[in-house]
C-alpha positions as CSV (number, residue, x, y, z in Angstrom):
1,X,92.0,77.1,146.4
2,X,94.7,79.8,147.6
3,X,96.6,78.7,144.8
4,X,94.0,79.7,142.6
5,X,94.0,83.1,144.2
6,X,97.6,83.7,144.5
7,X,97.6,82.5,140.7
8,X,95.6,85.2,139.6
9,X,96.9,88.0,142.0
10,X,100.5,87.5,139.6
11,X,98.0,87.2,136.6
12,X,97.0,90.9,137.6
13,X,100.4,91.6,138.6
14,X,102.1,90.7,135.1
15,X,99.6,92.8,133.5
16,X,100.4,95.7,135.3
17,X,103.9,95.4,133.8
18,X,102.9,96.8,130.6
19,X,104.2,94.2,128.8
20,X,105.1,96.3,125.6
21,X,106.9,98.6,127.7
22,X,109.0,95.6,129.3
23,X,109.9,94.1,126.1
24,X,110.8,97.7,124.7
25,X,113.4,98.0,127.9
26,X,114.6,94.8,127.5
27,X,115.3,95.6,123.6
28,X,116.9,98.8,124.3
29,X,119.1,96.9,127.2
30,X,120.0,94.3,124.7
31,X,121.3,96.2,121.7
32,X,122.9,98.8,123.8
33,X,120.4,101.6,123.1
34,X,121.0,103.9,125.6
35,X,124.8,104.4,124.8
36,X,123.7,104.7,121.2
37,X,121.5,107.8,122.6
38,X,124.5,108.9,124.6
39,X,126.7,109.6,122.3
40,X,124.5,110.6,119.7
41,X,125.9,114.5,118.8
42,X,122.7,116.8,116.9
43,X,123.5,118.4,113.8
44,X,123.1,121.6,113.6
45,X,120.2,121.5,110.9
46,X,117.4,119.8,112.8
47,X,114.2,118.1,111.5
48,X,112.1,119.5,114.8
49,X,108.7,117.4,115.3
50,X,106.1,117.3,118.2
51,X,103.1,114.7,118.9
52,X,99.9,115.0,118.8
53,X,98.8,113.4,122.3
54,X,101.1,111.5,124.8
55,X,100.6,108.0,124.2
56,X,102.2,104.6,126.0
57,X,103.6,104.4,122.5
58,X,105.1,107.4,121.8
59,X,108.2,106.1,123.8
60,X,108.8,103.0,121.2
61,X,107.5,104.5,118.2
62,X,109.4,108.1,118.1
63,X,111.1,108.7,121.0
64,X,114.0,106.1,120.9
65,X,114.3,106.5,117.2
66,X,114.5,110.6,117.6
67,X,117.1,109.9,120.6
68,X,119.4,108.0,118.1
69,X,119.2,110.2,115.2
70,X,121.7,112.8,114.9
71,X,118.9,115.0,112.3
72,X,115.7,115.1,114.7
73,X,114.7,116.3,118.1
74,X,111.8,116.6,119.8
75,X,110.7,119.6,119.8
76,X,106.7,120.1,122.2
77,X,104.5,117.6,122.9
78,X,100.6,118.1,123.5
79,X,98.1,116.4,124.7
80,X,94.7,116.7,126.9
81,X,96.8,116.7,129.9
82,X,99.4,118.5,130.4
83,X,101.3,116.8,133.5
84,X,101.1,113.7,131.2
85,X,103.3,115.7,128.4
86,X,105.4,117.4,131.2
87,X,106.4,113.7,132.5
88,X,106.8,112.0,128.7
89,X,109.6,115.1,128.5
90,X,111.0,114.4,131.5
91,X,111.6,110.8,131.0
92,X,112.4,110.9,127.5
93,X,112.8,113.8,125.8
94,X,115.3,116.8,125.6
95,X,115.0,119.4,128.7
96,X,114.1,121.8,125.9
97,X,110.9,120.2,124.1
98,X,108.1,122.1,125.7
99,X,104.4,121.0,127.0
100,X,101.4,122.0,125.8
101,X,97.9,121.8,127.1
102,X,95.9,121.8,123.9
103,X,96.6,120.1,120.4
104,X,95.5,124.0,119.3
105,X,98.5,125.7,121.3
106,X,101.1,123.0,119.9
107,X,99.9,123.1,116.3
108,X,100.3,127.0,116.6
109,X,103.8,127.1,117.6
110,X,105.3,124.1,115.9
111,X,104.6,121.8,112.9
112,X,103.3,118.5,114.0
113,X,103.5,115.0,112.8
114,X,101.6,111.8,114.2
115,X,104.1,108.9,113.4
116,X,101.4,106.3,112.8
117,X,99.8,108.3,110.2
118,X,102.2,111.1,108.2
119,X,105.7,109.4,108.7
120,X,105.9,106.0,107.6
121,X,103.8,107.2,103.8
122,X,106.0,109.9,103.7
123,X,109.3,108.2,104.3
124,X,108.0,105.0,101.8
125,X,107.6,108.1,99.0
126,X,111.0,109.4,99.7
127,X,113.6,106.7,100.6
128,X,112.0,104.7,97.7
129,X,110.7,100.7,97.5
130,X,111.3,99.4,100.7
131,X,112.5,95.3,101.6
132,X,109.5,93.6,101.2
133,X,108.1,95.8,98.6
134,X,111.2,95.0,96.3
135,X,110.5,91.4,96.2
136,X,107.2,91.6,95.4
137,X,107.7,94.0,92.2
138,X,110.6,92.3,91.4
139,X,108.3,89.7,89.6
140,X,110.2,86.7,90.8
141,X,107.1,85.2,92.5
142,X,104.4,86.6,90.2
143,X,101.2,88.6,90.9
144,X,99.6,88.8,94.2
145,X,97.0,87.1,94.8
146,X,95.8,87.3,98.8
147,X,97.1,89.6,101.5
148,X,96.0,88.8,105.0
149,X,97.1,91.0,108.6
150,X,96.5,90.6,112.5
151,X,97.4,93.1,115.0
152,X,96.2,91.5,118.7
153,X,96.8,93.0,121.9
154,X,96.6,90.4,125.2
155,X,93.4,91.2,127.6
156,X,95.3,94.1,130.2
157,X,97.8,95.5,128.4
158,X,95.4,98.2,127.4
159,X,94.0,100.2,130.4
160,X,90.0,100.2,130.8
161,X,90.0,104.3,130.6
162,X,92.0,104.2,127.3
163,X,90.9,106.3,124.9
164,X,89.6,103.5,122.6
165,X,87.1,102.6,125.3
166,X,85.9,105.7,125.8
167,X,82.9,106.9,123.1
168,X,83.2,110.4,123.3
169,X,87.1,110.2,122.5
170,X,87.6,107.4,120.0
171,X,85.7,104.8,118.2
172,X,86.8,101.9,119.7
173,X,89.6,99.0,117.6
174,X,89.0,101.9,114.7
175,X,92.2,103.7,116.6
176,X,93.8,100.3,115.7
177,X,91.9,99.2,112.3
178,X,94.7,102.1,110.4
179,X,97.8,99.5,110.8
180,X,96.1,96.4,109.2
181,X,94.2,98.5,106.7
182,X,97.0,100.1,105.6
183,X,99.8,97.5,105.9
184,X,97.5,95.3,103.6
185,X,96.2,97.7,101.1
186,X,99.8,99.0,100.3
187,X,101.3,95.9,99.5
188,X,98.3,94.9,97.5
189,X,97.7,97.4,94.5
190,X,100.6,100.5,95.1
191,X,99.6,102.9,93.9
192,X,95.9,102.5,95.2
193,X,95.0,105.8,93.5
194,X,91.4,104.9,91.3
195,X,91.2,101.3,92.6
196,X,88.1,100.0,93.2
197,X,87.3,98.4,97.1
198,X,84.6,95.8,97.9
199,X,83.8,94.7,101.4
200,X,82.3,91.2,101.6
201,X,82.6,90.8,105.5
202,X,82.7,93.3,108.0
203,X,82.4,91.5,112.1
204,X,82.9,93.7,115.5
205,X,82.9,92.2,118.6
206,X,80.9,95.0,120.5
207,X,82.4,95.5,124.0
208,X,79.8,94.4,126.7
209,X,80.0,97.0,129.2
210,X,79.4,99.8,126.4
211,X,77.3,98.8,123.0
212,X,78.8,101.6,121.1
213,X,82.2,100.2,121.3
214,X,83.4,97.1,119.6
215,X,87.2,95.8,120.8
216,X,87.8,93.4,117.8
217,X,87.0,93.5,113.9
218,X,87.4,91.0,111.8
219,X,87.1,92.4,107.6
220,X,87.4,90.9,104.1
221,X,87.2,92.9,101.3
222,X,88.9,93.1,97.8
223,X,91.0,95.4,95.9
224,X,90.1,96.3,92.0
225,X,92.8,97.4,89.9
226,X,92.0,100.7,88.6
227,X,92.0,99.4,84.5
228,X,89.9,96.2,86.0
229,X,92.7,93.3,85.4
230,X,93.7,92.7,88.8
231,X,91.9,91.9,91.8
232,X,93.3,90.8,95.0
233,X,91.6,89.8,98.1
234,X,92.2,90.6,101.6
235,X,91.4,89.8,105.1
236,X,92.1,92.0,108.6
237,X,91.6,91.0,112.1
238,X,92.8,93.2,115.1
239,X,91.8,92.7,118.1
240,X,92.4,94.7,121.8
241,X,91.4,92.1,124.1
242,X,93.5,88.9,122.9
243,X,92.3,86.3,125.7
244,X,95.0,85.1,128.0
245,X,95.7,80.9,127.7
246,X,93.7,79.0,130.3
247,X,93.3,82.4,131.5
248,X,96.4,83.1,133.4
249,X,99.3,82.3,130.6
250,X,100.0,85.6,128.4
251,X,99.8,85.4,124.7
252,X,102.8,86.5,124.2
253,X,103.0,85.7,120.0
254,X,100.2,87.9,120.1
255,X,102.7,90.9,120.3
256,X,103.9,90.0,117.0
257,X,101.7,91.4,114.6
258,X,102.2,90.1,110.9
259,X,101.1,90.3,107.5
260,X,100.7,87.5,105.0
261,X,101.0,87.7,101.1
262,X,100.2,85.5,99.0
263,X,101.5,85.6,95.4
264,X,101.1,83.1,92.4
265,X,104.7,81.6,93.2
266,X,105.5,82.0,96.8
267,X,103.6,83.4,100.1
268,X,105.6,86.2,101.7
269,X,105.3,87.2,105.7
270,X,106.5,90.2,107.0
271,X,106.4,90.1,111.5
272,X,106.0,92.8,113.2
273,X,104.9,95.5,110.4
274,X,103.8,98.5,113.1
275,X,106.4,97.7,115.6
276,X,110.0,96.7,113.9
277,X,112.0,97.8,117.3
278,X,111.5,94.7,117.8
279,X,112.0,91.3,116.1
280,X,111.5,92.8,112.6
281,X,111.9,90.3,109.8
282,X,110.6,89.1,106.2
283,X,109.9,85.3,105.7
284,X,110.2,84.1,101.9
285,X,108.6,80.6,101.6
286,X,108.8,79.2,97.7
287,X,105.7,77.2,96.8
288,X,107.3,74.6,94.8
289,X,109.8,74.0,96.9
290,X,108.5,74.7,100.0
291,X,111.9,76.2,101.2
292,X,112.0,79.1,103.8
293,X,114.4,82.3,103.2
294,X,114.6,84.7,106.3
295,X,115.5,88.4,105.7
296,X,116.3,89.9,109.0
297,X,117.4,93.4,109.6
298,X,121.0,94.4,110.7
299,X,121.8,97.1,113.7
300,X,123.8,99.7,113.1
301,X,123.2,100.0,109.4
302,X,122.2,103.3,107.7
């Protein structure tokens, strides 16, 4: 039985890697990221944003980006502990963004953003229709009719003191329940100002070592046209503990979150919705003819 053993010593190994983090690096090596950083020269006319907290995803989800645009720094970071801002700057940021030990003391000083919840709205609002949004008002493949998204995590890549395991902090998969809620209600009924929501279905896998936390959701509910002619039904799962195949093989295409709509004249897919560093692409499948078109993304475009 060593084998066994020695198996699931590289099991726990692997998972220490941070998987997301690896894949992030190896993206970055890949398209050249860092030289893209390098030479990136700052305008003098700065957007200047800080983040509320110092997350493992701060790196992917603003940090690059900021690093490669010539219009943004990063300004202060804060979070509940301050050596863990103080390192975040050191590894990623400018020597001048600044730490702070309290949200309070940050907000005070700078105006914030949190990427995952004021950026992406207010850049849809500005910049217009985005890719996938086009093609479904273009009215090529009629109404919609069912939108479906999963966001999974494997079992590991999430420490056991994270914050959405911890009841006084968070309320367990709620921290991740935003991107598959959102994702799906704004392709389904934009704007969804005065429309009506029904939730059939509502199922949390409640964590065992703590009943007040549940690390998986599965949710159907439907969306009601504010005049009443249009309703369209939708389905969520997310999930923070994805289980590991056989127990010892990563689920890897679990890092792929995607979302499904389905309209009267073709089913649309769009992988990786919440993190398009990597792998970012629209799938077009025609119902009649069952034919596949892939829209992919190109680097070094505007």
């Amino acid at each position: 039985m060593s084998w066994l053993v020695d198996m699931r010593r590289a099991t726990v190994s692997l998972r220490a890697l941070r998987t997301p983090q690896v894949i992030r690096r190896v993206h970055n090596w890949r398209y050249g990221a860092g030289k893209i950083a390098a030479s990136t020269e700052k305008n003098e006319s700065l957007v200047r944003l800080g983040t509320l907290g110092a997350a493992a995803i701060n790196p992917s989800a603003i940090f690059d980006p900021v690093a490669k645009h010539p219009d943004v720094v990063i300004s202060g970071l804060a979070a509940r502990s301050k050596a863990k801002t103080k390192k975040q700057i050191k590894d990623y940021c400018p020597t001048h963004a600044r730490a702070y030990a309290s949200y309070d003391a940050s907000c005070s000083r700078i105006r914030t953003l949190k990427p995952s919840t004021s950026l992406f709205p207010k850049a849809c609002t500005s910049t217009g229709p985005n890719a996938l949004q086009w093609l479904i008002e273009s009215g090529d493949y009629g109404a919609v009719q069912e939108v479906k998204a999963r966001r999974a995590v494997p079992t590991g890549a999430i420490w056991k003191n994270n914050i959405r395991f911890q009841h006084v902090l968070a309320d367990g998969i709620c921290t991740d329940i935003i991107y598959v809620l959102s994702v799906t209600s704004y392709f389904t009924l934009p704007p969804l100002s005065g429309a009506v929501v029904s939730v059939t279905n509502a199922q949390p896998r409640i964590k065992c070592r703590d009943l007040n936390i549940d690390d998986a959701m599965t949710a159907d509910y439907t969306l009601t046209s504010p005049n009443g002619t249009h309703t369209v039904r939708c389905h969520i799962e997310v999930d923070s503990k994805a289980p590991w195949l056989w127990g010892i093989i990563p689920p890897f295409w679990e890092l792929q979150p995607y979302v499904e709509i389905e309209l009267e004249h073709a089913t649309i897919f769009l992988f990786n919705f919440s993190e398009p560093w990597f792998d970012h692409t629209i799938m077009v499948m025609e119902h009649q003819t069952g034919k596949y078109t892939k829209h992919q993304a190109l680097v070094d475009g505007p």
